[in-house]
Wavefront OBJ file of the C-alpha trace (Angstrom):
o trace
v 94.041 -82.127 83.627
v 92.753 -80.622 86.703
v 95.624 -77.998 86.407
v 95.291 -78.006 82.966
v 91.863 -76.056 83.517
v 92.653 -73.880 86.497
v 95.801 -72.264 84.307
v 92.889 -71.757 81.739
v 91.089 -70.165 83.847
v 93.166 -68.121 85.510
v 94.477 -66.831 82.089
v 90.784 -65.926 81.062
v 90.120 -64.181 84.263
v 93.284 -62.522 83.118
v 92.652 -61.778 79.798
v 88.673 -60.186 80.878
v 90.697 -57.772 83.712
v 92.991 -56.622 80.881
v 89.682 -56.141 78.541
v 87.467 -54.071 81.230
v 90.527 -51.541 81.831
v 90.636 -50.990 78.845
v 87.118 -50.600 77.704
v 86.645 -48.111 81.230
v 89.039 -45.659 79.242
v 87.512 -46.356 75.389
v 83.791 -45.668 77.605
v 84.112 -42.231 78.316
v 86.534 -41.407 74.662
v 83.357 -43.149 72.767
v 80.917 -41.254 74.314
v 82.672 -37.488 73.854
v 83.285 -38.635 70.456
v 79.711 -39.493 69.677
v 78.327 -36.214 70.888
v 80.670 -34.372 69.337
v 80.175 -35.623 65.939
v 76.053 -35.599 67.105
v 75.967 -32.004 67.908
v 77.874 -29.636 66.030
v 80.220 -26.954 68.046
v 79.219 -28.963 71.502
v 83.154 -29.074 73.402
v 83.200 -31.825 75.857
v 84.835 -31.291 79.019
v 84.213 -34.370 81.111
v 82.689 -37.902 80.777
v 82.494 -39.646 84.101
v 80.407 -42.620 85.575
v 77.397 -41.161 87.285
v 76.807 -41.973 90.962
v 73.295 -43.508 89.373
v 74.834 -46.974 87.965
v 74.332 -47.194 84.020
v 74.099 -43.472 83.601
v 77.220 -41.102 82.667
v 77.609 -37.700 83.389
v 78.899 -35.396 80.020
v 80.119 -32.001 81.186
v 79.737 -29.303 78.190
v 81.635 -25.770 77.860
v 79.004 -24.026 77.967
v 78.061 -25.390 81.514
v 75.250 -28.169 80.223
v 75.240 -31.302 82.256
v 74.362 -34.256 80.038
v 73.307 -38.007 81.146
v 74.357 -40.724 78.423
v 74.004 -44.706 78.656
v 77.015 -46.290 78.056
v 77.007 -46.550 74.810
v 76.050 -42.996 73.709
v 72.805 -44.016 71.862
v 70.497 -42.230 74.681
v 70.618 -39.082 76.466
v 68.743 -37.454 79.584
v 69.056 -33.614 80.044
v 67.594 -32.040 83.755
v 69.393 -32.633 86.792
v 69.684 -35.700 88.425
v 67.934 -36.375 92.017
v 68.695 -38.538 95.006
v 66.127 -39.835 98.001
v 68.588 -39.699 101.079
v 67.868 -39.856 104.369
v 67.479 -36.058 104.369
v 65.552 -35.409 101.567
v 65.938 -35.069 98.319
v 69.275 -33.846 97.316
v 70.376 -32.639 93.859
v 73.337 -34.690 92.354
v 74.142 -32.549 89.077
v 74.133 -29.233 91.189
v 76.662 -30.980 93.663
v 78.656 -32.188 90.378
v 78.601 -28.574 89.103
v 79.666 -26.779 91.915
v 82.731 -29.116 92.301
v 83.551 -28.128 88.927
v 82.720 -24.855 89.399
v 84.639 -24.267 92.167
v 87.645 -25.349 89.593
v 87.001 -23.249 87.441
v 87.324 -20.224 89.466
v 90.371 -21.307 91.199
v 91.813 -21.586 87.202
v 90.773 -18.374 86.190
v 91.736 -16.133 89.034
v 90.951 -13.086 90.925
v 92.880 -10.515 88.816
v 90.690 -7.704 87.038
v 87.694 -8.098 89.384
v 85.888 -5.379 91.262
v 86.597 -5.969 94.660
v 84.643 -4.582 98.396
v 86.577 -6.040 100.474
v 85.123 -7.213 104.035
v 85.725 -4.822 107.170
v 87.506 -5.946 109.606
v 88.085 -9.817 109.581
v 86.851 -11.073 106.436
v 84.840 -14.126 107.087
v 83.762 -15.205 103.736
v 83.975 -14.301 99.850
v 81.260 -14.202 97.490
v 82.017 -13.661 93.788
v 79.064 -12.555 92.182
v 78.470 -12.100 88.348
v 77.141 -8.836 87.931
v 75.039 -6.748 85.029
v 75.125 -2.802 85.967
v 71.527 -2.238 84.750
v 70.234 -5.147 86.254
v 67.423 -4.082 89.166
v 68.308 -6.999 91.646
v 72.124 -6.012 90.874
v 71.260 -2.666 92.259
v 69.450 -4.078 94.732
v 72.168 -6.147 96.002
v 74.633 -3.292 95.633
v 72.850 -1.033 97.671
v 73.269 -3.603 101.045
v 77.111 -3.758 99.815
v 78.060 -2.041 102.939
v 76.183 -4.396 104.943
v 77.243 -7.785 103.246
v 80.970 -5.792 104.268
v 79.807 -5.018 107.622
v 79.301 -9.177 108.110
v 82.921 -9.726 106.767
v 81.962 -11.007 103.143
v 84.448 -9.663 100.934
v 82.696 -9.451 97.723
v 84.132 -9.959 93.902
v 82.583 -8.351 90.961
v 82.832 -10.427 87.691
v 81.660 -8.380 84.683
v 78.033 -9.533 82.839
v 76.155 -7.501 80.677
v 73.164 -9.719 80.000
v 72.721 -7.766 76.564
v 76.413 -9.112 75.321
v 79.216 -6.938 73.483
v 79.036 -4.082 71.267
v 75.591 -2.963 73.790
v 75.751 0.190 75.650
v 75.307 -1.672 78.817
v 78.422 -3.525 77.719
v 80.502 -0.323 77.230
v 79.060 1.034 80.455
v 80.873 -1.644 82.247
v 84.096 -1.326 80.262
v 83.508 2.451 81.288
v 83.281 1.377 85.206
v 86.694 -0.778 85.078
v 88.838 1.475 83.309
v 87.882 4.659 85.513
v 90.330 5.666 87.968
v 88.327 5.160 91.019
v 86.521 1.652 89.695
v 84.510 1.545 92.746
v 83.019 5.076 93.107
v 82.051 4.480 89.089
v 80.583 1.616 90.183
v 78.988 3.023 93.066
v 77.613 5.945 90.184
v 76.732 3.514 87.601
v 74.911 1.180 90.257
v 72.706 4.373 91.150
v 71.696 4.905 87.748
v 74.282 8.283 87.409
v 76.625 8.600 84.258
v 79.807 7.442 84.152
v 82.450 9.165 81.739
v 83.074 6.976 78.741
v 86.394 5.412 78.921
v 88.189 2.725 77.115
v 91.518 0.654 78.031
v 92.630 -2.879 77.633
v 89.866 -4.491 79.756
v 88.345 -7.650 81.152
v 84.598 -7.472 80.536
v 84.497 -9.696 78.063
v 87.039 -12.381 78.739
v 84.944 -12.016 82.667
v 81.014 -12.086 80.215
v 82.301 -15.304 78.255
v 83.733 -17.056 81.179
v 80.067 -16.572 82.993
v 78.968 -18.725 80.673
v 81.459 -21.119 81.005
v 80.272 -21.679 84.466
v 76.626 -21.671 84.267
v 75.427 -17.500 84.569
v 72.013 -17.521 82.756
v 70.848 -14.490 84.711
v 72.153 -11.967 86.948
v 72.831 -11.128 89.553
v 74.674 -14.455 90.160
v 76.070 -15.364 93.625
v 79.133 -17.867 93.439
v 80.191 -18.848 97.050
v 83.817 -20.340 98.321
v 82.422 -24.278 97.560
v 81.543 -23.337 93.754
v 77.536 -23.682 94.554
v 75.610 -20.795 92.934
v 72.869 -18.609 94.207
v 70.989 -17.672 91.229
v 69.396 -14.095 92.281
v 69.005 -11.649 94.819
v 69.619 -12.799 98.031
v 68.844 -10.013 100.652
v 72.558 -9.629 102.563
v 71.117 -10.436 105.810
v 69.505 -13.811 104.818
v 72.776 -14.272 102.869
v 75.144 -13.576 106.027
v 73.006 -16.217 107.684
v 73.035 -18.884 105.266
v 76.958 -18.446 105.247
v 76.736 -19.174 108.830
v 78.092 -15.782 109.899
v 75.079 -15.064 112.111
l 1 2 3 4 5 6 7 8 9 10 11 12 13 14 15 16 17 18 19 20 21 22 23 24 25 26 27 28 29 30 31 32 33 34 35 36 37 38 39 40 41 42 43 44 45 46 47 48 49 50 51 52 53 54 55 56 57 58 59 60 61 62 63 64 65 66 67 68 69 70 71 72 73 74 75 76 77 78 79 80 81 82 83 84 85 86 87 88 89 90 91 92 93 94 95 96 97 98 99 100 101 102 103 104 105 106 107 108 109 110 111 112 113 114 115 116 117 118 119 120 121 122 123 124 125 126 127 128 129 130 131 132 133 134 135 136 137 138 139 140 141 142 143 144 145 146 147 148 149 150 151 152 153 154 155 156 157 158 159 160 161 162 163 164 165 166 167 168 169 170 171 172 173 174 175 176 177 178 179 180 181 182 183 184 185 186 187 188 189 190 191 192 193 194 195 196 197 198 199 200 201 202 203 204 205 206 207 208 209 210 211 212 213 214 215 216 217 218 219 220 221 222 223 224 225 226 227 228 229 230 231 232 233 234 235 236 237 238 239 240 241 242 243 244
């Protein structure tokens, strides 16, 4: 009898392992199924269990983080925060640059605007960029110096005003010129740039921006996928890359 009830038991213990493996995989397909059929056009990347137990963490196309109870019913939007012994440290960001980082490792380097470092290059920064953008300028104008520190730095095209703009086919302009940087350089100091067209980047470069998160420019991707939103001055930014 006695054994009678500890085969039982060990077949139910069974059974509810086979039953929670399962469900773990039918968790995440529920909930991407229940916000796409919630909100229209929303393309779910990722569902994963949050680091904040009973929470999951919905990564969107368009670079929206998304919290979700197990079920789906209930959502939180914002980023998620964590006490640590160091402070207060920002869990979505951390998520986001890890899938960040991804994403620029998947799309590549080919068709950017490139200054690369002198000398030893110590570090790259890939920053999303908008031609008529003040703090673009700005940040272009210490180019030399970011350079000087070793920071080879990428140019991804985004004109905040979208295709079809004229600061849209100013950029086009820029890449298809023979000398991309000295248009650059010229566009960057508010002088024209000869209209040109060719097969071009600038929008595939605009659309995947917003893939990764680029709500304003300029935008300052570094090597771990974390983003500096805004001008940075390229001394400050030298130090923070620990190159000083």
């Amino acid at each position: 009898m006695k054994l009678k009830t500890l085969a039982a038991v060990a077949g139910l213990t069974m059974s509810l392992a086979s039953v929670s493996v399962v469900s773990a995989g039918e968790v995440e397909d529920g909930i991407a199924s229940r916000l796409s059929d919630a909100v229209p056009g929303l393309k779910v990347m990722s569902v994963r269990e949050s680091e904040a137990a009973g929470l999951y963490e919905v990564y969107s196309s368009n670079g929206d983080t998304i919290y979700t109870t197990k079920d789906g019913v209930y959502l939180l939007t914002g980023d998620l925060l964590k006490i640590t012994g160091n402070g207060i440290a920002n869990v979505t960001e951390e998520a986001r640059a890890d899938v960040r980082k991804q994403q620029m490792a998947d799309f590549g380097k080919e068709g950017l605007i490139s200054y690369p470092a002198k000398g030893e290059q110590k570090a790259v920064i890939d920053v999303f960029t908008d031609i008529d953008c003040p703090y673009c300028r700005k940040l272009h104008d210490e180019i030399d110096e970011l350079n000087g520190y070793g920071i080879t730095v990428n140019y991804y095209a985004f004109p905040r005003s979208g295709p079809g703009t004229p600061s849209f086919t100013k950029y086009e302009s820029v890449w298809c010129a023979d000398d991309q940087r000295k248009a650059m350089d010229a566009a960057k100091s508010n002088k024209s740039v000869s209209r040109k067209t060719c097969d071009n980047p600038v929008e595939a470069q605009y659309h995947f921006g917003t893939q990764v998160g680029v709500t304003g420019t300029p935008a300052i991707v570094l090597e771990d996928g974390n983003m500096i939103r805004g001008y940075v001055p390229a001394r400050n930014l030298a130090e923070g890359l620990g190159l000083l």
